[in-house]
VOKELUM-127379 format. One line per field, with one value per residue (C-alpha): residue number from 0; residue in three letters; chain; y, x, z. Coordinates in Angstrom, 3 decimals, decimal comma, always signed. Example, Ala and Ser with C-alpha at 12.3 -4.5 7.8 and 13.67 -1.06 7.14 Angstrom:
# residues 2
i <- 0 1
aa <- ALA SER
ch <- A A
y <- -4,500 -1,060
x <- +12,300 +13,670
z <- +7,800 +7,140
***
This chain:
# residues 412
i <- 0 1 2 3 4 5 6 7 8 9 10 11 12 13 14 15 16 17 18 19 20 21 22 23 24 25 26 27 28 29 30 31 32 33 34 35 36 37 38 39 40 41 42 43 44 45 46 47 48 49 50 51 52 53 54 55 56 57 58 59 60 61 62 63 64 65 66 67 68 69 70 71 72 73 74 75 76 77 78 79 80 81 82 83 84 85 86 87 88 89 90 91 92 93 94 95 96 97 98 99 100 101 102 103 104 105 106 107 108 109 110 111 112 113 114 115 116 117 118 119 120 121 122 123 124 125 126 127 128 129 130 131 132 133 134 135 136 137 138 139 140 141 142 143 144 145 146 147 148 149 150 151 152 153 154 155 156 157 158 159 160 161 162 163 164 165 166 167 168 169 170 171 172 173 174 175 176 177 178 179 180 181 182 183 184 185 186 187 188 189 190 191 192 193 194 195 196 197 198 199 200 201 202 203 204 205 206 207 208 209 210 211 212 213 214 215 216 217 218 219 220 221 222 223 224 225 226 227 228 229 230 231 232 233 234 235 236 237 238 239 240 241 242 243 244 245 246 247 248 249 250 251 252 253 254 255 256 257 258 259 260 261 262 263 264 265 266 267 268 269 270 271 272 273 274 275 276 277 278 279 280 281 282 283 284 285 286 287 288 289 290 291 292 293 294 295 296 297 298 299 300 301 302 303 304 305 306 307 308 309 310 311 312 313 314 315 316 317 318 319 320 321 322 323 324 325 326 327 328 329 330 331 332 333 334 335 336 337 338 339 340 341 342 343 344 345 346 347 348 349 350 351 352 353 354 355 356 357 358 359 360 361 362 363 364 365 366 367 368 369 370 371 372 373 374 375 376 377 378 379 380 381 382 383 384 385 386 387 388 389 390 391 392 393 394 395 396 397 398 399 400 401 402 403 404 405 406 407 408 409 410 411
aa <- UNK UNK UNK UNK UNK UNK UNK UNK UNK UNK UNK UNK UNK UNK UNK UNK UNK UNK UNK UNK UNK UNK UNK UNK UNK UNK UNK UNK UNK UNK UNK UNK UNK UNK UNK UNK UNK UNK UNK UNK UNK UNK UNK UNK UNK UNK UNK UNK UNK UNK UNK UNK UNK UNK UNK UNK UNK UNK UNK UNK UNK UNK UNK UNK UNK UNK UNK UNK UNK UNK UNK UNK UNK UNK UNK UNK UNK UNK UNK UNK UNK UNK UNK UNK UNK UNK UNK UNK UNK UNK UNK UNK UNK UNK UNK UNK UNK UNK UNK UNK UNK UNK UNK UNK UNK UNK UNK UNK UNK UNK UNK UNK UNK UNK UNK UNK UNK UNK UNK UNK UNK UNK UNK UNK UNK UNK UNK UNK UNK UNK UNK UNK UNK UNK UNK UNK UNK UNK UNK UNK UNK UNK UNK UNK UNK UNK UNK UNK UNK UNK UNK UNK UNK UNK UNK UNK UNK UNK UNK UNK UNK UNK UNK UNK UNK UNK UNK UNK UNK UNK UNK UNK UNK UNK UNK UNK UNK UNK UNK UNK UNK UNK UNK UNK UNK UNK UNK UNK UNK UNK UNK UNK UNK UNK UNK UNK UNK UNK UNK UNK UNK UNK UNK UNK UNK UNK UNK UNK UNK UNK UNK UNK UNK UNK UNK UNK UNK UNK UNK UNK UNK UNK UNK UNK UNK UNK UNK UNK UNK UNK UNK UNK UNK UNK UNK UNK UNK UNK UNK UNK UNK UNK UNK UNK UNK UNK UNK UNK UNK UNK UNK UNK UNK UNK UNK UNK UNK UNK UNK UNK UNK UNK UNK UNK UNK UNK UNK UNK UNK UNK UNK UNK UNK UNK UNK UNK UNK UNK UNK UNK UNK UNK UNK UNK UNK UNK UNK UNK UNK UNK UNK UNK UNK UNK UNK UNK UNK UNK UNK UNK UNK UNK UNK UNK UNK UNK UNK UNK UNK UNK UNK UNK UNK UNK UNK UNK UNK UNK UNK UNK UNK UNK UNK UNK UNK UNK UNK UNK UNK UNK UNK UNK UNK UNK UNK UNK UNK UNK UNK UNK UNK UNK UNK UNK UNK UNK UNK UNK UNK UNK UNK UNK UNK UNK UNK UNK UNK UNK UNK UNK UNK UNK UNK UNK UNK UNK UNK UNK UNK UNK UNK UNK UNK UNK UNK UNK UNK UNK UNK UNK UNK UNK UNK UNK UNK UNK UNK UNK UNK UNK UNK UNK UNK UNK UNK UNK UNK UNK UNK UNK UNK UNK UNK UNK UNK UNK UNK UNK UNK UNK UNK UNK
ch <- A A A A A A A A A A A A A A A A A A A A A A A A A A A A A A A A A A A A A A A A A A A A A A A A A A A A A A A A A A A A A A A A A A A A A A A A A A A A A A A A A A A A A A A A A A A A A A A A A A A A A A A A A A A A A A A A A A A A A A A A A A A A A A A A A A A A A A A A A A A A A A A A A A A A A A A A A A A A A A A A A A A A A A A A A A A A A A A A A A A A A A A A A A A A A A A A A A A A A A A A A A A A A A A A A A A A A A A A A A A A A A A A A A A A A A A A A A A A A A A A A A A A A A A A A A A A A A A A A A A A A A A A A A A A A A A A A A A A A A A A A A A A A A A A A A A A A A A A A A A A A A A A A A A A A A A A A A A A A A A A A A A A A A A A A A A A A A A A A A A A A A A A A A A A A A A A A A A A A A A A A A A A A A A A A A A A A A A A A A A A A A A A A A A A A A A A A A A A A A A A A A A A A A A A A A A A
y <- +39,002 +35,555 +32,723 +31,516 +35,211 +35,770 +32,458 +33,896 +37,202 +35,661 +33,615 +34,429 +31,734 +28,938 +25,342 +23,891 +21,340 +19,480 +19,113 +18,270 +19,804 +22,959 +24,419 +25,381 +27,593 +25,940 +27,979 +30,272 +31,111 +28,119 +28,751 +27,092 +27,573 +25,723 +26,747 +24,601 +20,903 +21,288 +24,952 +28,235 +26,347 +24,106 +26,238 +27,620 +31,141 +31,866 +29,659 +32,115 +34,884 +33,448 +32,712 +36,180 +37,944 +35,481 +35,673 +39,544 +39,585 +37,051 +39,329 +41,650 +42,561 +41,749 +44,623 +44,600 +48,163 +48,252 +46,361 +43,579 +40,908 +42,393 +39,054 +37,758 +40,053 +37,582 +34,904 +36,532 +38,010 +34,461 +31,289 +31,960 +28,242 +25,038 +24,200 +27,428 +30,162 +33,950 +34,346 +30,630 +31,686 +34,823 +33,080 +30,275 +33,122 +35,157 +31,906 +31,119 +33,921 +34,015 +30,748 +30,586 +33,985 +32,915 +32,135 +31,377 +32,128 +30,079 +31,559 +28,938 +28,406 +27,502 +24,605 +28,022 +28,897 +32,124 +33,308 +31,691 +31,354 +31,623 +28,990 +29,202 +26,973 +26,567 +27,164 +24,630 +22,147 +23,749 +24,310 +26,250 +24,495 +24,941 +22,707 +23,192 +27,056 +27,849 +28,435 +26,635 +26,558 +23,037 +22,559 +19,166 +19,086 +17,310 +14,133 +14,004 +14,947 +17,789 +20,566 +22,931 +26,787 +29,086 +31,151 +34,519 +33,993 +32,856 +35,561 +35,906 +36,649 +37,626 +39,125 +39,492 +39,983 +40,071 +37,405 +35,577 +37,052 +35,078 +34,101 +36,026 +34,269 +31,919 +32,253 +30,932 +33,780 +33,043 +29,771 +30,891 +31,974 +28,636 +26,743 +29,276 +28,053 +24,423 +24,547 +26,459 +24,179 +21,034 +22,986 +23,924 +20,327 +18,790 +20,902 +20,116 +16,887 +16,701 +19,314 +16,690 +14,087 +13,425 +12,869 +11,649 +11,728 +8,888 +7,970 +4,189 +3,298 +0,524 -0,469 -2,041 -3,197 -1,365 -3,872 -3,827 +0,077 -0,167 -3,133 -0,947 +2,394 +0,330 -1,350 +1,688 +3,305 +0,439 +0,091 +4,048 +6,127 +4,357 +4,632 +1,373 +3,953 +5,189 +5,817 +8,935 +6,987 +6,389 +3,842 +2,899 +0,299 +0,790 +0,058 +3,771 +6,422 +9,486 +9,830 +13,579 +14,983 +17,051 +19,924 +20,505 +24,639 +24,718 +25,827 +29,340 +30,239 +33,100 +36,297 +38,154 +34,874 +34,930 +38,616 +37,850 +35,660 +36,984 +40,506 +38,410 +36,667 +39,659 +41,459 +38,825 +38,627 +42,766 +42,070 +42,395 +40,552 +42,906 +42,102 +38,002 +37,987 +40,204 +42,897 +45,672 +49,187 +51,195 +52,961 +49,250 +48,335 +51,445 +50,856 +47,484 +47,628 +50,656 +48,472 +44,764 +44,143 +47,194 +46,205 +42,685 +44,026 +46,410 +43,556 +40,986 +43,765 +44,373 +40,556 +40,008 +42,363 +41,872 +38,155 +38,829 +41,643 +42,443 +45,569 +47,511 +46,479 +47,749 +51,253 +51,389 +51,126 +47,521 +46,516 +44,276 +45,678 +44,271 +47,218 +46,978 +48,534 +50,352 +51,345 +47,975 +48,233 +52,106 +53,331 +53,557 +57,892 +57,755 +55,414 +58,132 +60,918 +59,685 +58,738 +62,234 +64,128 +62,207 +61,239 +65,673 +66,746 +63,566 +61,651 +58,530 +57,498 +55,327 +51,766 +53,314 +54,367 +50,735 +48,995 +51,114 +50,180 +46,290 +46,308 +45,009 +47,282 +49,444 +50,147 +53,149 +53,397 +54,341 +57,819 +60,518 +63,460 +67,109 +69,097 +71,645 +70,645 +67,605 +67,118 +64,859 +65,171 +64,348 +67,020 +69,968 +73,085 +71,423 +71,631 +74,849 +79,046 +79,778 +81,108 +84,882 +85,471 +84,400 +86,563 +89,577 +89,012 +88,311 +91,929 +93,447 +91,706 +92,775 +96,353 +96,816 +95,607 +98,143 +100,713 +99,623 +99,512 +102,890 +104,078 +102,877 +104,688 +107,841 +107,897 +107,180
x <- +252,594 +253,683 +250,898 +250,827 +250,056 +247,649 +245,750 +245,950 +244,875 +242,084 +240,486 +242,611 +244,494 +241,274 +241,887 +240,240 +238,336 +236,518 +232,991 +230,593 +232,714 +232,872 +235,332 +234,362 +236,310 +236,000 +234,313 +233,641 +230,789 +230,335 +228,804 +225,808 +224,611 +221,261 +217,988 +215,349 +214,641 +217,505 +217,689 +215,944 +216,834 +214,337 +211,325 +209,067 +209,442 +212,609 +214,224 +212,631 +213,850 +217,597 +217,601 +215,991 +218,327 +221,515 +219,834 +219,920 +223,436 +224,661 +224,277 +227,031 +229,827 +233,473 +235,901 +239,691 +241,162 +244,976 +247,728 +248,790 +245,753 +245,061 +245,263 +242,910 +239,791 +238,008 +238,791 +237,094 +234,078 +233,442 +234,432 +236,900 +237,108 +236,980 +233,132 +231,413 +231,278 +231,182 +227,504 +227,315 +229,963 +228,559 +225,128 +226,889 +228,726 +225,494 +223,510 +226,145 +225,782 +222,474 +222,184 +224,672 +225,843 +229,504 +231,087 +235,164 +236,773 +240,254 +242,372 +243,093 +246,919 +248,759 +251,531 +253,992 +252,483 +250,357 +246,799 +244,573 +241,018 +238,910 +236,615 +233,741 +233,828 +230,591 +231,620 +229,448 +232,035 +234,875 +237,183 +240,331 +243,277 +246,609 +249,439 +253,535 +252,459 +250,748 +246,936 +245,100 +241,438 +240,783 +237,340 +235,462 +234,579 +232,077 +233,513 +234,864 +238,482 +240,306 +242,350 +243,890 +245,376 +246,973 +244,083 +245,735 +244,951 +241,738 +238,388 +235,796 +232,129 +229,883 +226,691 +225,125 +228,872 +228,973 +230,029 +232,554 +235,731 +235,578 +231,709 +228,670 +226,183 +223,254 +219,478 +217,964 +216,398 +214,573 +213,184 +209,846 +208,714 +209,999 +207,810 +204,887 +205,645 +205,542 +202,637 +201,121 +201,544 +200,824 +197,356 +196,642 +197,613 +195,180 +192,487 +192,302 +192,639 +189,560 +187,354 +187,692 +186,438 +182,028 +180,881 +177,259 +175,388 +173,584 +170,975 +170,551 +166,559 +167,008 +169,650 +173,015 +176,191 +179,029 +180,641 +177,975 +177,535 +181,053 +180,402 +177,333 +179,305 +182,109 +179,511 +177,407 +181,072 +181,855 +178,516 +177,349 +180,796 +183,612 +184,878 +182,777 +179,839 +179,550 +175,769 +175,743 +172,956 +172,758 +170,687 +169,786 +167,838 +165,587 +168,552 +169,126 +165,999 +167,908 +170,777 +172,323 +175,533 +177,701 +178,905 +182,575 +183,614 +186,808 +189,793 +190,930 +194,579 +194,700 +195,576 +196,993 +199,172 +200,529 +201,113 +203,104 +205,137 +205,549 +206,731 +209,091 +210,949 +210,936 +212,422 +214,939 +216,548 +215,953 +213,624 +210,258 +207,476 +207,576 +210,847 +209,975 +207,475 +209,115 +206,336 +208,644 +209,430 +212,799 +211,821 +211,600 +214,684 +216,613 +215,634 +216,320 +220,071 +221,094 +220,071 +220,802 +222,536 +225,144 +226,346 +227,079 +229,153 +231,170 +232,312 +232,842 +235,109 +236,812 +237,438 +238,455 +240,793 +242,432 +243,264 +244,268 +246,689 +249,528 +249,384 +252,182 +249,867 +246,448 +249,062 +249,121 +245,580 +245,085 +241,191 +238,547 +235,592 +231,830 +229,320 +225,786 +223,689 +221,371 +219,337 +218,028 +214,607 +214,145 +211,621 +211,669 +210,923 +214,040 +216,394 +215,760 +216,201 +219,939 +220,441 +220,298 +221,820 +224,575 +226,068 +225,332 +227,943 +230,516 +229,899 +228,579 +229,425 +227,213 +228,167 +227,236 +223,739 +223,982 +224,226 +221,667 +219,157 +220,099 +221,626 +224,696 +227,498 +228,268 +231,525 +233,046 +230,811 +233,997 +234,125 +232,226 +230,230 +229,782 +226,306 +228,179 +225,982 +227,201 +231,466 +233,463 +235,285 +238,789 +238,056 +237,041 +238,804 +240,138 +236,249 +235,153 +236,328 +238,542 +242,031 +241,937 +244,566 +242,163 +239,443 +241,372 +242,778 +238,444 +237,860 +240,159 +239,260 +235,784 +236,589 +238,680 +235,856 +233,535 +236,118 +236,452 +232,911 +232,171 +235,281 +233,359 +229,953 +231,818 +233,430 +229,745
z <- +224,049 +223,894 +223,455 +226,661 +228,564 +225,890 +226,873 +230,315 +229,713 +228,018 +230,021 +233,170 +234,487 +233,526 +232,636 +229,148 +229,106 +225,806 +225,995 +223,297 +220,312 +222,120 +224,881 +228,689 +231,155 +234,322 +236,878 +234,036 +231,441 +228,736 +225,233 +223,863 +220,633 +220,120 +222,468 +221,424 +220,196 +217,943 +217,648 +216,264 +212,752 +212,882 +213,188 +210,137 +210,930 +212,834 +209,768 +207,457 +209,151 +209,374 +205,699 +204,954 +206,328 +205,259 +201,459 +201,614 +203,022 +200,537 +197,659 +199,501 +196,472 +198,205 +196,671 +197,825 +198,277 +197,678 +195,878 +198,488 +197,597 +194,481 +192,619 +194,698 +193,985 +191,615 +193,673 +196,613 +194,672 +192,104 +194,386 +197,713 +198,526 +196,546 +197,939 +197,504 +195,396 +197,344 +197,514 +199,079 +201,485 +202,192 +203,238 +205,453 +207,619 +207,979 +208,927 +211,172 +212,899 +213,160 +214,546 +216,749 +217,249 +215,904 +213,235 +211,790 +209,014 +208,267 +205,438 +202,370 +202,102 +198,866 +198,681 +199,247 +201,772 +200,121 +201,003 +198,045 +199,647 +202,689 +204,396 +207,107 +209,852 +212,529 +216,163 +217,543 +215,581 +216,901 +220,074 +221,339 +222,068 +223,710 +222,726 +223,177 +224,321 +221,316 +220,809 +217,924 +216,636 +216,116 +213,819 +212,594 +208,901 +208,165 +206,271 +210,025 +209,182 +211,313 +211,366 +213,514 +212,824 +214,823 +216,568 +215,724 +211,606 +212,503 +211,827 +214,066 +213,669 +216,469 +217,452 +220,994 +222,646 +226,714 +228,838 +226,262 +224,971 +221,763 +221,595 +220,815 +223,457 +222,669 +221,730 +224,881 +225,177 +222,607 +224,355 +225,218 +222,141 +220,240 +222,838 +222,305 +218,241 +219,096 +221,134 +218,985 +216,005 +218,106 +218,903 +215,296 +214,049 +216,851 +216,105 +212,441 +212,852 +215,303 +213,344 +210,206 +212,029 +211,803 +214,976 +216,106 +219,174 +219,988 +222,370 +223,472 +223,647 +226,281 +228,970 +227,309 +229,493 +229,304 +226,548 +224,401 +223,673 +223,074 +220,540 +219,163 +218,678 +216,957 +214,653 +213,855 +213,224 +210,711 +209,027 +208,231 +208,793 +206,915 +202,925 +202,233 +203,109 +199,659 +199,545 +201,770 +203,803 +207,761 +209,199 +212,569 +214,409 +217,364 +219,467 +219,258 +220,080 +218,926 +216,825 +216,216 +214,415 +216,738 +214,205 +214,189 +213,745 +212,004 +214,093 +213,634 +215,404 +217,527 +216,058 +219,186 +220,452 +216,410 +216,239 +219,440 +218,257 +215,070 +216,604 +219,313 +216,496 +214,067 +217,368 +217,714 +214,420 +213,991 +211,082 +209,709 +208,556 +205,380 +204,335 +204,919 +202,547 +200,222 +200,122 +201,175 +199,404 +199,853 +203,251 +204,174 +202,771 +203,870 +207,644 +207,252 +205,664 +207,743 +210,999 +209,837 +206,683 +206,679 +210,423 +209,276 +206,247 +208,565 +210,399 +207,746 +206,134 +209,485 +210,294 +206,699 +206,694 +209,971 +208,957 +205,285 +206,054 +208,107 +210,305 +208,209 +204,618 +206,564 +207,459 +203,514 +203,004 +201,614 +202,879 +202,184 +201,700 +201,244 +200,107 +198,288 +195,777 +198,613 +195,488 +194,539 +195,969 +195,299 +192,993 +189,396 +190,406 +193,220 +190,503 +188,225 +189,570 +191,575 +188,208 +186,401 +189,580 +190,028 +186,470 +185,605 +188,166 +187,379 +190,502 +188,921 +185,105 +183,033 +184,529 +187,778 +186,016 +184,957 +188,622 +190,004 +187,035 +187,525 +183,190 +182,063 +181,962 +178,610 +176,404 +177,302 +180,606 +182,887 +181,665 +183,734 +181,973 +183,522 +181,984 +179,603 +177,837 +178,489 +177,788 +178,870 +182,147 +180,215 +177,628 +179,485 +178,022 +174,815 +172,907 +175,734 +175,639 +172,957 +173,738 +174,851 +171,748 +169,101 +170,891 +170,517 +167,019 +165,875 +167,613 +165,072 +162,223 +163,160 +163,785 +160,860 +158,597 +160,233 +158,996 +155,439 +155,208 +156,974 +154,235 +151,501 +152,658 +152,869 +149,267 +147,967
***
């Protein structure tokens, strides 16, 4: 399918048009990617949840399966791109997409031409172009230099997919919990500040004008309630027949609206508020990697693959693949005992002990042990049953001595 049908089979026969570093179909739906006051980035929480979750991903170990990019495996698991090493690049993508629902990835060319890295690009500071019947991706750095590349090598991350056929869609409906945030901290900022204050409550003895109980108050203010007031004394003239501290209760937020907004943000971003404060255990862990972490691998293995390799090399098995020690967070009990099950019956050898105790890996730690008790995989049968020849011929010998000795017995 040449370029130009598959611009039209995209977006079916709509014009482009550049808006605000971002494309829009005419007559068709247009992405945004921020929802409020600068977007879900710039709030406490949903920022903590974004980099929990981009944190957690970024320790994701990139393995390439097959011979065509073999040379580039420590590239891709030390430092794919010139700015970033892999867990830096692994964390951009996942905030990416967690910000904006979308994220690029534009392969790193030689000077002949050869795949030698891989670079994530924001969508918000990019658009889709058409020029001399060929699409291009055309992205903003952030020095302000561009680029273009042909759209077909170009990745593509996305999460919350419907109306767009390239872009996940945005977080505005997330909106009314960032304003329940920011009026919430607005209230809890204003309350503190007017809980701190002393206030008194005064009673004037004999009829004053207007303007002077507003001169009075700002004396008596000046005189018994500012720094210069270092005796801890208040005094008063007859001016004033009463005088009375109002007492100030400190402000205390409410603990339905912040469970609230607390479950509509953990909701959002398919987390917990467990796993942001790092008090979770492996049941935790395991819900939360088979539900959040492990979906974002698939596709970042998917995406990678489908731009790094031709469709005959992906025929021949050649795949990038991101996978995770899932036993991290488990128990010292459950490390244990996978431990001891798995490297008995060979399915694990000691550098895979290793990884799942978090210790560096050992000489020799690539061979796998059976319980025999316990040989090497390699040498089974060379150390195990004798040969069924030497069996026989130690029967005889044993049998003929019985004989001889029986011989002996008899002649006594």
């Amino acid at each position: 399918m040449g370029d130009i049908r598959f611009l039209d089979y995209l977006f079916h026969g709509k014009k482009l048009q550049y808006i605000d570093s971002y494309f829009q179909m005419l007559g068709g739906y247009s992405p945004t990617f921020t929802s409020y006051s600068g977007g879900v980035y710039e709030m406490d929480l949903t920022r903590t949840a974004i980099n929990s979750f981009a944190t957690h991903c970024s320790k994701l170990k990139p393995e390439i399966e097959g011979s065509a990019l073999k040379r580039l495996e420590k590239t891709l698991q030390q430092k794919p791109n010139y700015f970033m090493d892999t867990a830096k690049f692994i964390k951009r993508l996942a905030t990416y997409v967690a910000v904006e629902h979308t994220a690029f990835i534009v392969p790193i060319e030689g000077r002949d031409g050869s795949l030698c890295g891989w670079y994530p690009l924001r969508a918000q500071r990019c658009e889709v172009v058409e020029a001399a019947g060929q699409v291009y991706l055309r992205y903003l750095f952030g020095n302000g230099e561009h680029g273009a590349i042909e759209f077909g090598r170009v990745g593509i991350m996305t999460d919350f997919e419907y109306k767009d056929d390239l872009f996940g869609e945005d977080n505005r409906t997330l909106k009314p919990t960032m304003q329940l945030i920011h009026t919430q901290n607005e209230g809890i900022i204003n309350a503190v500040k007017n809980s701190a204050n002393i206030r008194f409550l005064a009673k004037v003895a004999n009829m004053l004008k207007p303007e002077d109980i507003k001169k009075e108050r700002k004396r008596f203010t000046e005189e018994n309630l500012s720094a210069e007031n270092d005796s801890g004394m208040i005094i008063y003239d007859n001016k004033f027949s009463e005088l009375k501290q109002v007492e100030s209760k400190p402000y205390t937020p409410n603990a339905l609206q912040m469970q609230l907004i607390q479950e509509n943000v953990c909701t959002h971003f398919g987390t917990n508020m467990d796993i942001l404060q790092n008090k979770f255990n492996e049941e935790t862990w395991n819900a939360y990697y088979e539900g959040k972490i492990e979906p974002f691998a698939i596709q970042l293995s998917l995406v990678m693959s489908n731009m790094s390799y031709t469709e005959r090399e992906r025929a021949c098995g050649n795949a990038i693949m991101f996978s995770a020690n899932r036993l991290q967070y488990a128990s010292n009990a459950t490390k244990l005992q996978v431990s001891t099950q798995l490297f008995d019956r060979a399915l694990i050898n000691r550098n895979g002990v290793m990884d799942i105790w978090n210790m560096p890996h050992v000489e020799g730690g690539e061979a796998y042990y059976i319980r025999k008790e316990y040989e090497q995989v390699g040498g089974l049968g060379k150390g195990g049953e004798e040969p069924q020849a030497d069996v026989h011929q130690k029967r005889e010998a044993g049998e003929d001595a019985q004989q001889q000795e029986g011989g002996v017995m008899d002649a006594d």
